[in-house]
N, C-alpha and C positions, 0 to 999 in steps of 0.2 A: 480500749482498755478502761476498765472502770479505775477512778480514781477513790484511793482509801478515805476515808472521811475527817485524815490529819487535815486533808487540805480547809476542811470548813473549819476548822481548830485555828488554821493557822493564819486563814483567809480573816474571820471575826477579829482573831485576837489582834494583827495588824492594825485591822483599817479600825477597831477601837482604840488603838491609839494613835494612830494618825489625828481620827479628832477629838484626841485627848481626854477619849473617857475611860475610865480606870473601872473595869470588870472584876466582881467578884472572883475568888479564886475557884478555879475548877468552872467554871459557868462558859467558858468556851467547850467545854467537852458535852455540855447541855445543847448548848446548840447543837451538835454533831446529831446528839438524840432527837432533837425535835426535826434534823434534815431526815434522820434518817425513816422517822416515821410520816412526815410529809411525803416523801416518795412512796413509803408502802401502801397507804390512805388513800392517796392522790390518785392510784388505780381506779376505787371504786367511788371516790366522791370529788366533784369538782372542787377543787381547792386553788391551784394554781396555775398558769401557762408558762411559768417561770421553773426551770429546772437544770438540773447538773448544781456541783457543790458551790463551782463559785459565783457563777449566777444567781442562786439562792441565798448567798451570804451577803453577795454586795448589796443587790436590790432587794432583798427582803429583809433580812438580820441589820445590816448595816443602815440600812435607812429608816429603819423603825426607831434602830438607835437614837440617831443623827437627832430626835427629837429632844434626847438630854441638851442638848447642847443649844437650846429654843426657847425651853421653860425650865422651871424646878418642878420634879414628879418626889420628892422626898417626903413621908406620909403623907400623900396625895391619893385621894378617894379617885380613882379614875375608873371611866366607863370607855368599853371601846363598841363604839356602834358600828354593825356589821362589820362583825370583826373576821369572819371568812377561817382563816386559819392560824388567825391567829396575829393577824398585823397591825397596829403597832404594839399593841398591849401586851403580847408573852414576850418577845425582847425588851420589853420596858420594863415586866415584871422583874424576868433573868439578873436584869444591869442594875435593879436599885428595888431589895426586897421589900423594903419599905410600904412597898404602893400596894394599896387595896385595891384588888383590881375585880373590872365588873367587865366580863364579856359577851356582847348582847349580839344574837343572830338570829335571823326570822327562817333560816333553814334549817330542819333537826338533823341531816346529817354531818355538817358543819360543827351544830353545838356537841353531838356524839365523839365527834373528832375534837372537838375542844376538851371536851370533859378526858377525855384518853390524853390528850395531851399534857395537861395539868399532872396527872396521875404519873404518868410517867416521869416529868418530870421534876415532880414533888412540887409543887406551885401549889399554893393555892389563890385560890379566884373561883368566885360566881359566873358557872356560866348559863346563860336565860337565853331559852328559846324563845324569842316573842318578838316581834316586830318592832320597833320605834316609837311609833304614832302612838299607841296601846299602851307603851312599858314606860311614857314621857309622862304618863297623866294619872300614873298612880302615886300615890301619896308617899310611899317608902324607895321610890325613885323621880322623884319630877326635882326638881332643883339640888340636889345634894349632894353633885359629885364637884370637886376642884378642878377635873379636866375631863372635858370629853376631847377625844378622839377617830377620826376617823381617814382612812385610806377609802371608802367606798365610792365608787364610779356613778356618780351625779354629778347635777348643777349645784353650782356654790349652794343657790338661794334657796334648793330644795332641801341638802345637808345641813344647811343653819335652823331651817322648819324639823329639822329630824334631832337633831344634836342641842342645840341650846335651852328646850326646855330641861333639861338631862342638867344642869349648868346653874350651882350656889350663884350669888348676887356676889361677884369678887373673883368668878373663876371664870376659866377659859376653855372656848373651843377652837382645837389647833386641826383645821384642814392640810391634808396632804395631796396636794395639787403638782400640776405640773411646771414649768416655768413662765408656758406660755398664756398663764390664765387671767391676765391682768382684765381681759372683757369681761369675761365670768368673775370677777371682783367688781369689780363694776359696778354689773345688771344686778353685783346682791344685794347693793349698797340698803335698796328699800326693806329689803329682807331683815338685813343685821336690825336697822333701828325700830324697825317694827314689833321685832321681839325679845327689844332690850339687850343690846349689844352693839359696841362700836369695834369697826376694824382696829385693830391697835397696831399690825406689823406685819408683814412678809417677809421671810428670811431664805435664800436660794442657797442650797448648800450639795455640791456633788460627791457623789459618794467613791470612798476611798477604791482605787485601781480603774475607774469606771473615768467615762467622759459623760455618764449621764448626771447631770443636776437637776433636782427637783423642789417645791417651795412649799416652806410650811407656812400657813396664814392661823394667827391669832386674831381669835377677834374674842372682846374682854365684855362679860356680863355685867352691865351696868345698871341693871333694873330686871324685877320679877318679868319673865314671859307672860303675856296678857295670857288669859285659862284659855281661851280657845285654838291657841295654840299648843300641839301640832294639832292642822286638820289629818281624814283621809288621805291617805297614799293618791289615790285615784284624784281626789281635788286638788293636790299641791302641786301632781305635774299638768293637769287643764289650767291651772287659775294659780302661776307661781307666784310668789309675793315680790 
């Protein structure tokens, strides 16, 4: 039996306050919209392997969250690299409208889905079809955002070459890892300092009804990324920093 989509209403609105983040009014019913058009989308473009309401609520909605409670995103210029469908940055938009938000993916049916998403749900946000490597080195995006972002499936020390030239001298890039990645923290360490950034934190925090926990890693831009960072995609996973 399909469940009505009170349950994602009722799923968000809980477990945001469980940890204790206070949602705009109506912006749980936002979500409902943004589930329910991720399931419709999801048919024809890869977007998620995560699905039903409360699945999507806790590990997607709710852990995107989870990030208020990490940093301050309150007028904050933020970039979400390989942002997919939208993770963390359209729940981070939803819960604090504040945020200038930049949604960056190198597949155009992703950012088609992005662009419909916004639209629907009245948001606004840039969203840029272009790769990382490419979108870090342009002048009206290479250091200017307060927080990059990202949930994408790499090594630390490749997503610090991908995200922190994106990253003002004062701001931060918050990886969404898993708990177990204290080796891949590690191996970045050459990474971080190499492109002007020290680890500053990991914080493990499990999401509301779930026994799954997951970490978010700040690490705080302490100096310009030298220019020839980021290299090619293809050189940063042969030759990782």
């Amino acid at each position: 039996m399909k469940v009505t989509n009170s349950e994602i209403i009722t799923a968000v609105t809980r477990g945001a306050e469980e940890m204790g983040i206070v949602l705009p009014r109506g912006v749980s019913a936002a979500f409902a919209s943004y589930y329910d058009l991720l399931e419709k989308r999801g048919r024809d473009v890869n977007l998620t392997s995560i699905s039903g309401e409360e699945d999507v609520a806790r590990l997607h909605f709710l852990d995107s969250l989870a990030l208020l409670n990490v940093h301050g995103f309150k007028n904050a210029r933020v970039i979400d690299v390989g942002s997919g469908a939208g993770f963390p940055g359209v729940p981070l938009k939803l819960a604090e409208p504040s945020i200038d938000l930049t949604l960056l993916d190198a597949t155009g049916k992703r950012v088609a889905f992005l662009s419909e998403l916004c639209a629907e749900l009245e948001i606004d946000a840039k969203c840029i079809h272009a790769r990382a490597e490419e979108s870090a080195q342009t002048a009206d995006m290479r250091e200017r955002y307060d927080v990059a972002a990202s949930r994408a499936v790499a090594r630390l020390n490749v997503l610090c070459e991908l995200c922190l030239p994106f990253v003002r001298v004062g701001g931060v890039f918050i990886a969404m890892k898993g708990v177990d990645s204290d080796e891949e923290i590690t191996e970045a360490n050459g990474a971080i300092a190499a492109l002007g950034a020290q680890l500053q934190d990991c914080i493990d925090y499990t999401m509301p009804g779930t026994d799954v926990t997951h970490r978010a890693v700040l690490i705080c831009k302490t100096a310009k990324t030298p220019e020839k960072y980021p290299r090619r995609f293809a050189r940063m996973q042969k030759d990782p920093l």
